[in-house]
N, C-alpha and C positions, 0 to 999 in steps of 0.2 A: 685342316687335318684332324681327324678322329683318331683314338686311339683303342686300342680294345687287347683283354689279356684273357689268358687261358685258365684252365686250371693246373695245367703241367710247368705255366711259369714263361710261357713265349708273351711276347704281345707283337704287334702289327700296330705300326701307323699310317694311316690311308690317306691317299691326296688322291681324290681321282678315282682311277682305275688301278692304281700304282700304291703298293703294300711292299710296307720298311718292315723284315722281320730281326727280333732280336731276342737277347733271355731278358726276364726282370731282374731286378736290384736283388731281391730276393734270392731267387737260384744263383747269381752269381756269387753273393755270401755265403749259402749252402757250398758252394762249390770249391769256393778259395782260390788261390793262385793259379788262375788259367796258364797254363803252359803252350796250348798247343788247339788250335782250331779249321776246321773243315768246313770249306761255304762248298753252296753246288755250284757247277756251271754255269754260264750266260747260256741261257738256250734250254735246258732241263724243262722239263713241265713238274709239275709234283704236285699230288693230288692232297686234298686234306687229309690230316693225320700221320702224312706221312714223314719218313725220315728224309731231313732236309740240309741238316749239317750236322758236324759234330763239335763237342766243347772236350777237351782234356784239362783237368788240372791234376794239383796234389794231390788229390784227394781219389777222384775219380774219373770217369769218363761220362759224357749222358751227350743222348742223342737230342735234338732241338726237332723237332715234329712243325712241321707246317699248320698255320690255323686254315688255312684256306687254296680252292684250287687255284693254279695258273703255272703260267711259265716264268720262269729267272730274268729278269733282263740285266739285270746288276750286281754285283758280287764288293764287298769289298773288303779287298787285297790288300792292302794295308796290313789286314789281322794275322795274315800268314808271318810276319813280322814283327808283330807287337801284340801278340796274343794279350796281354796284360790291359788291353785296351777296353777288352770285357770287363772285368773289373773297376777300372777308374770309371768306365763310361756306358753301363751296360744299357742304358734308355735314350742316349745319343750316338757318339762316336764308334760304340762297340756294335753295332748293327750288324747285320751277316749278309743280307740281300735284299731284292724287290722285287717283288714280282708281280706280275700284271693278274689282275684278278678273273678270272672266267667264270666265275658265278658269286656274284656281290649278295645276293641272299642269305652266304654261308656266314656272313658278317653278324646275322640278327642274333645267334646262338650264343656270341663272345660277350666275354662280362666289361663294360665299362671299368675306369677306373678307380667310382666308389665302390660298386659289387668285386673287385679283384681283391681292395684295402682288406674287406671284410672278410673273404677267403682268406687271403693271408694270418689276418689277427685271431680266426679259427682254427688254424694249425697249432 
């Protein structure tokens, strides 16, 4: 499994053809007390860039953007529940969906996890 992170703060873990999308450790500390979270559908396509769920907390609202194309095949539900789950877990258990990749190419653009470190300690 590979991992790979944005500059907006998503990262994707990839097995396959199959991409775990979720926020960083990062933006969920920006964010604070997630209250309230939005996955897409099983079945959605969403292209890169696009808006793919949503996060609420105390603080604010922010949209979570897709790194890459494909379709949803799995959502997890859970978080409709335990929104707080982003927080405790935002690089594991706090995940939002998977989706199947349609063009693995768009992978080459995203920064690994030492170029992501270094973004970060640049803010």
């Amino acid at each position: 499994m590979t991992k790979y992170y944005t500059e907006e703060h998503e990262w994707i873990a990839v097995a396959g053809k199959i991409a775990t999308l979720g926020i960083t450790d990062y933006a969920q500390a920006q964010l604070g007390d997630v209250v309230f979270v939005e996955v897409p559908t099983v079945g959605r396509k969403v292209k890169k860039g696009e808006e793919t769920a949503v996060v609420e907390s105390v603080k604010a609202a922010s949209e979570v953007y897709s790194p890459v194309t494909g379709t949803v095949v799995e959502t997890n539900e859970p978080l409709a529940n335990s929104p707080i789950t982003v927080n405790e877990d935002p690089e594991g258990a706090g995940w939002f969906c998977r989706i199947e990749l349609s063009d693995p190419a768009e992978l080459e653009v995203l920064m690994d996890e030492a170029a992501y470190k270094a973004f970060v300690e640049g803010l």
